[in-house]
N, C-alpha and C positions, 0 to 999 in steps of 0.2 A: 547333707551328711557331714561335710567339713566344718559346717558351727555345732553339732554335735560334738565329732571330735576335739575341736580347739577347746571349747566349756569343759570338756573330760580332762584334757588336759591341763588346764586353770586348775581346776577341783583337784585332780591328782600332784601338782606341784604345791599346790596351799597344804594340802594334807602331809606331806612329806617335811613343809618347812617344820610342820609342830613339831616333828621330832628329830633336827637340828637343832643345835647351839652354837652360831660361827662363833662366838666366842672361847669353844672348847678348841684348844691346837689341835686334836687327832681330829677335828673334825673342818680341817683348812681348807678340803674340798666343798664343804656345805654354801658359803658363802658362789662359790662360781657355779656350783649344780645350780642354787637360785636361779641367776641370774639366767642360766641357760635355759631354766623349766620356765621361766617367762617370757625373754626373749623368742625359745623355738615355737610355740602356740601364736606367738604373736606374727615373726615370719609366715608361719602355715597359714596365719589367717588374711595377709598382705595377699599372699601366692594363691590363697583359693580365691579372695576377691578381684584379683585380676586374674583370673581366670575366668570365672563368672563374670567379669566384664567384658572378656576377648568373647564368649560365646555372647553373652548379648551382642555385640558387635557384630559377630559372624551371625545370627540371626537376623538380626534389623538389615545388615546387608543384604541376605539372602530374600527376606521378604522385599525390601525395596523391589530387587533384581527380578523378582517374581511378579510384584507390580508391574512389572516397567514391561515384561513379557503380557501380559494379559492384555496391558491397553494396545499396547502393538496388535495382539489376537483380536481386541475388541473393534480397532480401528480396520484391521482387514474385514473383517465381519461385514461392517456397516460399511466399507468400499463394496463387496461382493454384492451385499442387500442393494445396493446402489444401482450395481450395474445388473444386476437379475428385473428390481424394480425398472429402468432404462429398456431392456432388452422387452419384456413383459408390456410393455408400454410402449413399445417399437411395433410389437407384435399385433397389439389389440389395433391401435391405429392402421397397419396393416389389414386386415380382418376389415374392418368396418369398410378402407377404401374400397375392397375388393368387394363387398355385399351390398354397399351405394351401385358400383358396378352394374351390379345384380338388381338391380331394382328396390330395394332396401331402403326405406327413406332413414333417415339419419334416426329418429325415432328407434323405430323394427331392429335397426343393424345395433345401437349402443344395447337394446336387452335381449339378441339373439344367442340362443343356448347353443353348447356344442353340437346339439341333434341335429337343432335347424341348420347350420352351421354345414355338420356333412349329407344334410338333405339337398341344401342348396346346391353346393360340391357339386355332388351326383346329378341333380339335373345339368348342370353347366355343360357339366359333360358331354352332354347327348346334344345342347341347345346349338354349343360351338361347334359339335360337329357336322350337325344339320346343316347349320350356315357355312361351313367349308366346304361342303359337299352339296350344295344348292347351283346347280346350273341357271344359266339365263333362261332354260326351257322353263323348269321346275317353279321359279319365280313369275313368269308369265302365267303358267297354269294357276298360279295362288291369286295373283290378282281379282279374280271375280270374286274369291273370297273376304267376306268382312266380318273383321273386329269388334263387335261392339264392348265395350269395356267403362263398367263406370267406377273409375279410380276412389279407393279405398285403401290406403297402409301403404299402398307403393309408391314407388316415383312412375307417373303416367309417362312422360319424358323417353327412361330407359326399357319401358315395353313398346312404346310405340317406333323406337328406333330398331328395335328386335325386330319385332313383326316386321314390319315396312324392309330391312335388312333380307326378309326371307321372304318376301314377296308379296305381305299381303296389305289389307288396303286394313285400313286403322278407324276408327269414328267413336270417337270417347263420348260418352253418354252422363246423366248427373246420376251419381248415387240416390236410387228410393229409401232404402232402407238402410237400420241403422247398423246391423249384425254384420260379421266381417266377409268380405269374399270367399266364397266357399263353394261356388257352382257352375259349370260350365254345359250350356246347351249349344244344340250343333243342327243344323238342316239336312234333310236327307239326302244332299248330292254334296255335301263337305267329306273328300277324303278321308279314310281313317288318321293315316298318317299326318296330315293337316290338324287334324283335334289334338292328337301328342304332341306334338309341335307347339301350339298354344298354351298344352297345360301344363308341360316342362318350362314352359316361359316362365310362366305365372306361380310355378314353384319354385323355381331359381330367384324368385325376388321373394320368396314367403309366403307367398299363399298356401292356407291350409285348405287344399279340395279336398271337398267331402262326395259330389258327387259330377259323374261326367256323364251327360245323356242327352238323346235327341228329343226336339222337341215334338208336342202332345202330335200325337198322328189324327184325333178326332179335330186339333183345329189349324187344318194346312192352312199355310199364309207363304202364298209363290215367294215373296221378296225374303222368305225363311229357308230357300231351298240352302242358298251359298252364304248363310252366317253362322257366326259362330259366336255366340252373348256369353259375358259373363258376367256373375254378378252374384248375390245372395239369395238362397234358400234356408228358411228360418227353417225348415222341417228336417234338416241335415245338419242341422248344429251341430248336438250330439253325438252325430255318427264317428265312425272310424276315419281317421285319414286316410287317404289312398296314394302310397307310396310311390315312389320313382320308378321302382321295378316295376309293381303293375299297372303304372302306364305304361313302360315301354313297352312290355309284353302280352299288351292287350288283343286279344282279337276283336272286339267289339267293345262296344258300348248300349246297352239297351234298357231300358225302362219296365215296370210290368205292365203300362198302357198305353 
């Protein structure tokens, strides 16, 4: 707007001199109005460009200062991503130590979902307090009982120190098959509570049980009375998992034959 002006001004001082004559005496004024109709356009136009320089100025500062604020924001940003990534990565480390624990071979525990994550929890639960609550009676009674177990996805290591922990006798067998652990058979004179016991083991490290039952009644085998096997059932892949709750809350376990 102010080189509008100042040109308006030009234009209007040219037009004025055309009808001036400083060399008319009554006209002794015309000569210093000139100089003034040129001069004051020419000041305004001094004063509007430093002006228009002082706001450049005050904006380049202000952006600078605006810069200088953002990399600061940017830099705490990527400190906080920092330590969230650190904390996050403190945590999962955590997490896995704690599901190695559990029976989790380093495998199982690095792609363990949050589900499994509070499945295992929840068995822990019941597992630790069996074993705080296991007398030296309760452990001698387990004794006759065996483990057969043919390791598959877990650490054989941290169930056989469970078991053995709560009293029972352990005997790791070679995996048949190639389908994951999913089955647990038991003898007619194995406790109920004894069978929980094992299958909260065995969930507390990942096992996905499908199914818990005693073995076939038409083919008794005495040395089957006090075991307790586990192992794969191709015919239970499929099925549903059977949860922490309904083991604990089990009254039985049975078969339809």
């Amino acid at each position: 707007m102010e080189l509008w002006f100042t040109q308006a001004w030009l234009v209007a001082s040219g037009l004025i001199s055309l009808f001036l004559d400083p060399k008319n005496r009554k006209s002794w004024w015309a000569k210093p109005t000139l100089v003034l109709l040129i001069i004051l356009p020419a000041g305004l136009a001094i004063t509007f460009g430093q002006q228009r320089a002082e706001s450049a100025r005050q904006q380049a500062l202000r952006a600078e200062e605006q810069h200088r604020k953002d990399q600061l924001e940017i830099a705490t940003l990527q400190r906080q991503v920092r330590d969230v990534d650190d904390n996050v990565r403190d945590a999962v480390t955590g997490i896995k130590t704690i599901l190695l624990g559990f029976g989790f071979t380093p495998e199982t525990a690095a792609a363990a979902t949050e589900e499994q994550i509070e499945i295992s929890q929840k068995a822990n639960t019941l597992v630790k307090t069996a074993i705080e609550t296991s007398d030296a009676s309760s452990k001698s009674e387990r004794q006759r009982i065996t483990v057969q177990y043919f390791p598959k996805d877990v650490d054989p290591v941290v169930i056989r120190n469970t078991l053995s922990s709560l009293g029972f006798t352990f005997r790791e067998g070679t995996a048949q098959q190639r389908g994951a652990t999913n089955a647990i058979w038991f003898g007619q004179d194995v406790p109920l509570s004894d069978v929980k016991l094992v299958a909260l083991t065995l969930v507390r490290a990942g096992v996905d049980l499908k199914t818990i039952r005693p073995f076939r009644k038409s083919h008794p085998v005495p040395d089957r009375n006090f075991l307790i096997q586990v192992g794969t059932d191709a015919e239970f892949s499929g099925k549903t998992s059977i949860g922490v709750s309904e083991i604990a809350n089990a009254t039985a376990f049975t078969r339809p034959d």
